[in-house]
C-alpha positions as CSV (number, residue, x, y, z in Angstrom):
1,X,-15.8,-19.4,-17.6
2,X,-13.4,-22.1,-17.1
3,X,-14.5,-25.9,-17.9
4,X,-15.0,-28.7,-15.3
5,X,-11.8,-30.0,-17.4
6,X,-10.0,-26.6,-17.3
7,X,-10.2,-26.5,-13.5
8,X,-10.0,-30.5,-12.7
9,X,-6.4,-29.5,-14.4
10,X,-5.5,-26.8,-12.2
11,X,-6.4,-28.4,-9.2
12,X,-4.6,-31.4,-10.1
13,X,-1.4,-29.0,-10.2
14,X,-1.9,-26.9,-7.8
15,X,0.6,-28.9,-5.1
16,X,3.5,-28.9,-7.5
17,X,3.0,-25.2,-8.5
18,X,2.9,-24.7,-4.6
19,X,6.3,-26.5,-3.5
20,X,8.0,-24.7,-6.7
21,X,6.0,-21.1,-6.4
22,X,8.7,-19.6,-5.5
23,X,11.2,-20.8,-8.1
24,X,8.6,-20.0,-10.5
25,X,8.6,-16.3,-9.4
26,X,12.2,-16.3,-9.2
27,X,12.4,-17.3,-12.8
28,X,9.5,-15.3,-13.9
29,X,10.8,-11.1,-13.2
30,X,14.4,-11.9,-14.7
31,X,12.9,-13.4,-17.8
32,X,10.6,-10.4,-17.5
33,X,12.8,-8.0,-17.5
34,X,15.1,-9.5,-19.8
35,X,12.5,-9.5,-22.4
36,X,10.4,-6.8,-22.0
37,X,13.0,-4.1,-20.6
38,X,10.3,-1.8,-20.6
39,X,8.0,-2.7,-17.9
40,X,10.9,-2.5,-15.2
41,X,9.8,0.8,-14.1
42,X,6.7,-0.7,-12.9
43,X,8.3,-2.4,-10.5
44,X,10.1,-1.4,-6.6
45,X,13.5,-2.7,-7.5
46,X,14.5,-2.3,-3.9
47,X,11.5,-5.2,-3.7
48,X,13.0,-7.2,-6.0
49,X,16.4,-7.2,-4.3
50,X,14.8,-7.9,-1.0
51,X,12.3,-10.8,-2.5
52,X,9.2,-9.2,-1.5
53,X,7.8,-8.6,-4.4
54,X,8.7,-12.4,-6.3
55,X,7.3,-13.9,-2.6
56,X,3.8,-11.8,-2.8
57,X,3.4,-12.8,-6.2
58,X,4.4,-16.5,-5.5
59,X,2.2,-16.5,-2.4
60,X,-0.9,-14.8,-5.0
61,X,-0.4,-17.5,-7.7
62,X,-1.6,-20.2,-5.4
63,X,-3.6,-18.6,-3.1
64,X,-5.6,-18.0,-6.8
65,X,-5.1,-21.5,-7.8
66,X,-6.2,-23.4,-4.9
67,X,-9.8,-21.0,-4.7
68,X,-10.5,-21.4,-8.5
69,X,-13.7,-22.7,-8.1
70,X,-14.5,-20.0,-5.3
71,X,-13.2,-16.3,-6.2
72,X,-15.6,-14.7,-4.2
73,X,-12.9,-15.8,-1.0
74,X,-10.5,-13.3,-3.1
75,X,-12.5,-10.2,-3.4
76,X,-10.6,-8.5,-0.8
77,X,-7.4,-9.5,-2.7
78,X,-8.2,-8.5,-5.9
79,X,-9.5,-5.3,-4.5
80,X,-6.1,-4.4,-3.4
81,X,-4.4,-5.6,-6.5
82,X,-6.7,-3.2,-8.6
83,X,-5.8,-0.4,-6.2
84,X,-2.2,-0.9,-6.7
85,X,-2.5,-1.2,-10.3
86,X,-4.7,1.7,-10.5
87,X,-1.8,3.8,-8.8
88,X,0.9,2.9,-11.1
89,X,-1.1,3.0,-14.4
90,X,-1.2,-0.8,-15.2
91,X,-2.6,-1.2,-18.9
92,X,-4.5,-4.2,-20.7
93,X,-1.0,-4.6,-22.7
94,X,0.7,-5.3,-20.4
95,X,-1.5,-8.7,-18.8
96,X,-0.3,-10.2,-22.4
97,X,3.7,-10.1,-20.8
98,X,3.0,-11.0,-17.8
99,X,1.0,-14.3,-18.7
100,X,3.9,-14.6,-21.5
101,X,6.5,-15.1,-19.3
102,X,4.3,-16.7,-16.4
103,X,3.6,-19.3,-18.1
104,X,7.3,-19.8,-19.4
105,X,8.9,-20.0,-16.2
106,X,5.8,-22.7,-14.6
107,X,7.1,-24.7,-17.9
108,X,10.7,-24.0,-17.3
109,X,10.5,-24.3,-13.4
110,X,8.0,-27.9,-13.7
111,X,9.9,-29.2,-16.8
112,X,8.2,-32.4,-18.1
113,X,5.0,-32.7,-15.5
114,X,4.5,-28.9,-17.5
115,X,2.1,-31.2,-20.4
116,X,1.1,-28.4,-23.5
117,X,-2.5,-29.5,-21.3
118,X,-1.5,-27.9,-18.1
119,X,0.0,-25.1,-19.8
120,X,-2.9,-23.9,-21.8
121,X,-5.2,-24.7,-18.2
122,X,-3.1,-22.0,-16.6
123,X,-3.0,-20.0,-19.8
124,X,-7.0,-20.3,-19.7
125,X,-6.8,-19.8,-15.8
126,X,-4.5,-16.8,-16.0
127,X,-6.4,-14.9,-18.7
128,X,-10.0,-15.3,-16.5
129,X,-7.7,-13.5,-13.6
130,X,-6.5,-11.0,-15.9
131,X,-9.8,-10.2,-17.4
132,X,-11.1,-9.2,-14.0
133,X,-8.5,-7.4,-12.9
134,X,-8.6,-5.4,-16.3
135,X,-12.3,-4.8,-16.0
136,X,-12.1,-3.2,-12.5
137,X,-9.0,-1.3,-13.3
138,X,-10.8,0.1,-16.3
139,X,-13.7,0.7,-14.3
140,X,-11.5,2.5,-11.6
141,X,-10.1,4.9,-14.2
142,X,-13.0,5.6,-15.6
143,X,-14.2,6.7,-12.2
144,X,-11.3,8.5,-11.4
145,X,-11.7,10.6,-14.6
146,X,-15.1,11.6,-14.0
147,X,-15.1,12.8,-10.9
148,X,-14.9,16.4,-10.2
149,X,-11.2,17.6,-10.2
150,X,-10.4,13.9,-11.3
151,X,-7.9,12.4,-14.0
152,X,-6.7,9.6,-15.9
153,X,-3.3,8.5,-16.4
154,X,-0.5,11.2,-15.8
155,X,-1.2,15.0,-14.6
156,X,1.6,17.4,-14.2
157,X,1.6,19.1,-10.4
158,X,4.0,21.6,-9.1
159,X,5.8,21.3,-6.1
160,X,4.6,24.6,-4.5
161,X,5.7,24.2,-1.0
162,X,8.7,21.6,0.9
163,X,8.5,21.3,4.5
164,X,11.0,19.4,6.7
165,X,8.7,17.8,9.3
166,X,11.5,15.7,10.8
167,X,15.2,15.3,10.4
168,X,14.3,12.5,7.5
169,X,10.6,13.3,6.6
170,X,10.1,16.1,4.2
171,X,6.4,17.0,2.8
172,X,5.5,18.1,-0.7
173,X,2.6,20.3,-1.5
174,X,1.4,19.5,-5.1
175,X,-0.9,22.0,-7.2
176,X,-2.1,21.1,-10.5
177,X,-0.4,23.2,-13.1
178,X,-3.8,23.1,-15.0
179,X,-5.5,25.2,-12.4
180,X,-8.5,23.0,-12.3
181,X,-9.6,21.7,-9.1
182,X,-8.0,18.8,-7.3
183,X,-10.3,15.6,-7.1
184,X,-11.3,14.4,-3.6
185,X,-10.3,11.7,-2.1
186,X,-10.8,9.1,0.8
187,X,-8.4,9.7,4.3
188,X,-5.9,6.9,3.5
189,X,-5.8,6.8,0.3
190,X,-2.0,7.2,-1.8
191,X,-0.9,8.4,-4.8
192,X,1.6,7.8,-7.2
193,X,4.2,9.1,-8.7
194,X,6.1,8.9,-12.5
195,X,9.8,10.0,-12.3
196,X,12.8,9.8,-14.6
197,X,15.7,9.8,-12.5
198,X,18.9,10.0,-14.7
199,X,17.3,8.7,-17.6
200,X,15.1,5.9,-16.0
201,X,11.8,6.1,-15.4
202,X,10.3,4.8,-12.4
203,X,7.2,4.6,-10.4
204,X,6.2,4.8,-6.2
205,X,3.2,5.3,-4.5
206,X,2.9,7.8,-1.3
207,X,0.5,8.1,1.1
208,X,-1.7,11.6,1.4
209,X,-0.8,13.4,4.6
210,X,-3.3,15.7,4.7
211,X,-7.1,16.3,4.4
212,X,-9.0,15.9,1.1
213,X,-8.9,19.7,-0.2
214,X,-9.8,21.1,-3.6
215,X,-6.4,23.0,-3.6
216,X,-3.7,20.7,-3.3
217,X,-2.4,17.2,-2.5
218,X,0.5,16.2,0.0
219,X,3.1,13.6,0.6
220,X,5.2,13.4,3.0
221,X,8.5,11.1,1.7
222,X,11.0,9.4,4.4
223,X,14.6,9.7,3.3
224,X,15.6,6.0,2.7
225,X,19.6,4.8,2.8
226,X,19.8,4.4,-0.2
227,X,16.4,4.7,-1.7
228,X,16.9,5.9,-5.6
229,X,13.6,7.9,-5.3
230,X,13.3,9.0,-1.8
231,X,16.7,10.5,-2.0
232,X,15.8,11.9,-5.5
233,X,12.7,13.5,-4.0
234,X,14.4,15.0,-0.6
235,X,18.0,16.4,-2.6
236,X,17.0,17.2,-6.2
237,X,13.0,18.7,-6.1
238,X,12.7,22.3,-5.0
239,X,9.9,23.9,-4.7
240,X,9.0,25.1,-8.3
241,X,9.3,21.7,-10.0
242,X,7.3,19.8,-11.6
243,X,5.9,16.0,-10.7
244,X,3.8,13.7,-12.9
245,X,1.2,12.7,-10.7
246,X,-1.4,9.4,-11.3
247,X,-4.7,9.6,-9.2
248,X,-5.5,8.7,-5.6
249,X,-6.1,5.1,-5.1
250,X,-6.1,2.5,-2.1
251,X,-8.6,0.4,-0.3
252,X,-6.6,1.4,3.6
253,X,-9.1,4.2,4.2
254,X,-11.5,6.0,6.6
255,X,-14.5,4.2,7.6
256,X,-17.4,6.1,6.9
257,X,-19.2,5.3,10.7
258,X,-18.8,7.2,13.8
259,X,-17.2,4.3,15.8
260,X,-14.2,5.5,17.8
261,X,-11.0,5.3,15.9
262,X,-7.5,3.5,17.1
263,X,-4.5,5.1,14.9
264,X,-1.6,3.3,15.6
265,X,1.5,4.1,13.6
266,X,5.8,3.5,13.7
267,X,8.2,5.7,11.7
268,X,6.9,6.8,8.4
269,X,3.6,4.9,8.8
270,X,1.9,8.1,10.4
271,X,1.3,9.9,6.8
272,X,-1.8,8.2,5.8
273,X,-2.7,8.5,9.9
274,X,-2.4,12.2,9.8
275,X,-4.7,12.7,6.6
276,X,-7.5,10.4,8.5
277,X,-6.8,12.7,11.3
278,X,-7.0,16.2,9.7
279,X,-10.3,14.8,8.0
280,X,-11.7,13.6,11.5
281,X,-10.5,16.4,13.8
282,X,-13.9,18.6,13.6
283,X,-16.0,15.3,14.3
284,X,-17.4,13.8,17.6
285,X,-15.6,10.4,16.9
286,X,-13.2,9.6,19.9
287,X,-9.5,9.4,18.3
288,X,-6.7,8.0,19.8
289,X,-3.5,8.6,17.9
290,X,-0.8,6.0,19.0
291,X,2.6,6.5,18.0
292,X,6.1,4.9,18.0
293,X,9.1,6.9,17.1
294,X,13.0,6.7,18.0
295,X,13.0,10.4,19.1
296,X,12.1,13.7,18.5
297,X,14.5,14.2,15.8
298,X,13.1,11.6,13.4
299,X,9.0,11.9,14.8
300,X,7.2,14.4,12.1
301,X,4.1,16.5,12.8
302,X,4.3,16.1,16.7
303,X,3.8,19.2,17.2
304,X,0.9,19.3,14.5
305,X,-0.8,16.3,16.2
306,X,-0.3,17.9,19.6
307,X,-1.9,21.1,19.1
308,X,-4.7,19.4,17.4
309,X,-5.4,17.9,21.0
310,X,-5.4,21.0,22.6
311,X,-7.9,22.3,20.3
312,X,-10.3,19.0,20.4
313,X,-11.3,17.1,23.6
314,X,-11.6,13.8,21.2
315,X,-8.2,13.5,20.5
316,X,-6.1,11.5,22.6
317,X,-2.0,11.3,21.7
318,X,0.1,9.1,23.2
319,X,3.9,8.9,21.7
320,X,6.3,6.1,22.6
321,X,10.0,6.7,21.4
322,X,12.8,3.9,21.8
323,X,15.6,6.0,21.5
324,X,14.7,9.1,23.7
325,X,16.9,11.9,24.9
326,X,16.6,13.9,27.6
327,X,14.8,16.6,25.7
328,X,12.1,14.4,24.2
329,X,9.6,13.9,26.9
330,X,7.3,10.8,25.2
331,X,4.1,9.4,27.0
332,X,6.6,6.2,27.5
333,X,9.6,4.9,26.2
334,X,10.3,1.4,24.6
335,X,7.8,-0.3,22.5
336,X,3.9,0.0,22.1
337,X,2.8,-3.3,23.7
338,X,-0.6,-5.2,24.7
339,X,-1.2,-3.2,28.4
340,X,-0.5,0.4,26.6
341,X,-3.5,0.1,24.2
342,X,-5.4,-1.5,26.4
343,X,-5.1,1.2,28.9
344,X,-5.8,3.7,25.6
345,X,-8.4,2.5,23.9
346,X,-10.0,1.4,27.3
347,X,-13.2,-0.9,27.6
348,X,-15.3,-0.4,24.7
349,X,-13.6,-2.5,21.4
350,X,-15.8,-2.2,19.2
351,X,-13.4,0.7,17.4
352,X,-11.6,0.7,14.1
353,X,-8.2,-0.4,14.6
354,X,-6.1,1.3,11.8
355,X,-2.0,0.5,12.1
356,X,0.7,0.9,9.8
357,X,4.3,0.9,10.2
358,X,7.7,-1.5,9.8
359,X,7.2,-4.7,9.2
360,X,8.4,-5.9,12.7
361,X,5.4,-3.6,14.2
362,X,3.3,-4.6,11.6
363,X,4.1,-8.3,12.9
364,X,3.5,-6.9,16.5
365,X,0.1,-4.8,15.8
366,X,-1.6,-7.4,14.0
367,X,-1.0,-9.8,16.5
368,X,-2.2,-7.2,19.8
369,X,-5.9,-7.2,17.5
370,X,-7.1,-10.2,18.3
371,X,-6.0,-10.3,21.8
372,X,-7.7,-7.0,22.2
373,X,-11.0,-8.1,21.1
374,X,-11.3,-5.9,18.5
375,X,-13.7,-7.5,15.9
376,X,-11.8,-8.6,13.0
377,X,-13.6,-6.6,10.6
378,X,-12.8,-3.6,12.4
379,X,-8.8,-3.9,12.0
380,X,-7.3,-2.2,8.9
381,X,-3.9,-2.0,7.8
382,X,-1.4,-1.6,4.7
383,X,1.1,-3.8,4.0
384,X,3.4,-3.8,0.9
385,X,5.1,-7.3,1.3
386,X,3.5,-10.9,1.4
387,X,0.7,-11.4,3.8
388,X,2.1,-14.4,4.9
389,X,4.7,-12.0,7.0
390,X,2.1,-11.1,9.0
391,X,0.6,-14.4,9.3
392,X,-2.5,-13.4,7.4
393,X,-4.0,-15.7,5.0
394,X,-3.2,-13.9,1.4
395,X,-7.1,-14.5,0.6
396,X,-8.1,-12.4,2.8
């Protein structure tokens, strides 16, 4: 626990660490990765590049700061934080960099108001974080481990089947080369991956695109321009190889109720969608799968979603493409907008609202919520950048 002098110290900071979060972040994963070389391949460099990842965690620092007296308000966010960890195999260790070089670049970035008193107050403050986050992530792992089929850290899988669903998505089907059983998991949920691509390791996470099964596990990877990993995945990885695989993890997941469901995906989005569909398909629960693609050419498992309709009366597709050809005969062309998903999801509300996609539709979706009435509890998505993008407060 943090003394009443500890915290009077923080708070007393917090508006200069707020104005200079982001220079402090900026500072912080050069002088990172300068030092410590090795925990790069933790890290989505394409995030770095693009700021995403130095805004989240700039946007986190405070949003921690300014509740340090209340933590319970950042249950949610911790939960996610653990959940990303969890997928990439983050280790006590590692905490001791971070708050290392955290606490170099608030003294660097603040310069004299940085006292050796406000240092140590975020030292003290940054360790309490960091302690939590290490207890649930070892209490995650531990979990993961014991449950049937489960694992800890890395287990080797074999590519055993690639399907091209789409002219850029491809889907992996991955066996354990053990031969045990594969550990459940909930509709959602994503996995990630350890790979050394010409003598670098790195690390991604991708969504499960089918059905908990005791057989196998799937992804389904969108070719990126110029994504080191996608492209490694879609050109170099036949069917045959190998993959080091870390356990499921994620708190974007099925609702355990019998509520309709509203999926509502863009572009690559649908993976997690389909898994929550496959797991839902023999149910009673209304589903209504929205979803916004260019064309035919680039939509995967269309035809998979569509014959699941035919098959079950509760589930409704609707595809909007904004690129459409003669041959692709969508519900509607354009963009999904307010009046389509009111017309779709018609006059009961209370449903849960799942979207995921770009982070212009993102923008879009999570603004359409509210306006639709949905409760706010009800309204679930995944979101790899600063919530701030979506203008959701990061506490939440």
């Amino acid at each position: 626990m943090l003394t009443q002098h500890t915290i009077d110290i923080i708070k007393a900071t917090v508006p200069a660490v707020s104005i200079h979060a982001n220079d402090i972040t900026a500072h912080f994963y050069p002088l990172m990765f300068r030092e410590y070389p090795e925990v790069k391949r933790f890290f989505n460099q394409s995030n770095q590049a693009g700021n995403a990842q130095p805004k989240a965690l700039a946007n986190a620092l405070v949003a921690y700061a300014s509740n340090i007296e209340n933590l319970a308000v950042l249950e949610a966010a911790v939960n996610r934080i653990v959940n990303k960890h969890v997928s990439l195999n983050i280790q006590p260790e590692q905490y001791a960099i971070v708050g290392e070089c955290l606490l170099k670049s608030i003294k660097a970035v603040l310069g004299d108001a940085a006292t050796d008193a406000v240092i140590e107050a975020w030292g003290l403050a940054y360790w309490q974080l960091a302690d939590l986050l290490i207890a649930a992530e070892e209490a995650a792992y531990t979990a993961n481990a014991e449950k049937e089929g489960g694992w800890r850290g890395e287990r080797e899988f074999a590519v055993t089947t690639k399907v091209a669903e789409s002219d850029i998505i491809t889907s992996f089907y991955l066996t354990p080369t053990d031969g045990k059983p594969v550990t459940s998991f909930t509709p959602g949920q994503f996995i990630g991956l350890v790979l050394t691509i010409d003598g670098e390791e790195t690390r991604r996470q991708y969504s499960l695109s089918d059905a908990p099964n005791s057989e196998y596990l799937r992804i389904s990877v969108k070719r990126e321009e110029g994504g080191t990993v996608s492209n490694y995945l879609h050109s170099r990885i036949q069917a045959g190889d190998t993959l080091r695989v870390l356990a499921p993890a994620g708190d974007f997941v099925l609702k355990d109720n019998n509520k309709p469901v509203v999926l509502v995906t863009g572009g690559i989005g649908i993976t997690p969608a389909i898994s929550m569909l496959n797991s839902l398909k023999d149910t009673d629960r209304p589903i209504h799968f929205i979803h916004a693609a260019m064309n035919t050419k680039v939509h995967a498992f269309r035809d998979h979603v569509t014959n699941l309709a035919a098959e079950n009366d509760n589930i409704k597709p609707y595809f909007v493409y904004s690129d459409a050809t003669a041959e692709c005969k969508p519900d509607a062309t354009g963009f999904i907008n307010l009046a389509m998903l009111e017309e779709k999801i018609g006059d009961d509300r209370d449903v849960e609202f799942y979207f995921l996609g770009p982070k212009p539709f993102m923008q879009a979706m999570n603004g359409f919520a509210p306006k639709l009435g949905i409760p706010a509890e009800n309204v679930h998505f995944e979101f790899f950048g600063p919530a701030e993008d979506l203008n959701i407060d990061p506490t939440a």
